[in-house]
N, C-alpha and C positions, 0 to 999 in steps of 0.2 A: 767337546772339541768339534769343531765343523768339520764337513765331510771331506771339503777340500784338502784339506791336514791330512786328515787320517791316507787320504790316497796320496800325495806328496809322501809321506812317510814309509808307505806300504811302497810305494816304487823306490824309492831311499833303500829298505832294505833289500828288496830285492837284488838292483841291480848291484847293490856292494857283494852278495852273497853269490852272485852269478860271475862279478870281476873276479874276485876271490878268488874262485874254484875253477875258472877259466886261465887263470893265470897259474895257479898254481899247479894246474894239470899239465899245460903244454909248456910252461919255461920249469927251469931247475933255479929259480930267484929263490932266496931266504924269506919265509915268513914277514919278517916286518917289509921289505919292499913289498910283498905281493897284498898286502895289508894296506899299505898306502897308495896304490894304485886302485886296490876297490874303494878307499876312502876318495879318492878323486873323482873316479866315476859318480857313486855313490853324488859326492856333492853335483857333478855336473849333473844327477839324475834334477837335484831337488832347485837349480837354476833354471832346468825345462819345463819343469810342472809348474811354477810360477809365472814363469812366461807364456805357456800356453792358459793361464788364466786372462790371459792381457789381451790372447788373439783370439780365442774362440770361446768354449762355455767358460764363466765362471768359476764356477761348481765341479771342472774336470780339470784332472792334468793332464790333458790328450790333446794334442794337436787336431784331431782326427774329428772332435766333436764340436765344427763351427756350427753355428748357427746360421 
């Protein structure tokens, strides 16, 4: 697997694991909404990391790392 992936993927889980527990800390929502809102994030995570392959490295999903 390219490295790109594996960090798309690694910020994928992240950020769903970070919506998740951020949501489910501060609201009193039901598991499955607060599930589907880190599923959301989550996907906007992994439409960023692609996009920032478009604008700056390649090889990163970082906005941060033009060339």
């Amino acid at each position: 697997m390219k490295k790109i992936y594996k960090d798309i993927i690694e910020r994928m889980i992240w950020t769903a694991a970070q919506a998740f527990l951020a949501t489910f800390v501060v609201t009193d929502m039901s598991s499955l909404k607060v599930a589907a809102v880190a599923a959301v994030a989550a996907a906007l995570s992994v439409v960023k990391g692609l996009a920032a392959t478009k604008v700056g490295d390649p090889e990163s999903a970082s906005f941060l790392n033009l060339k």
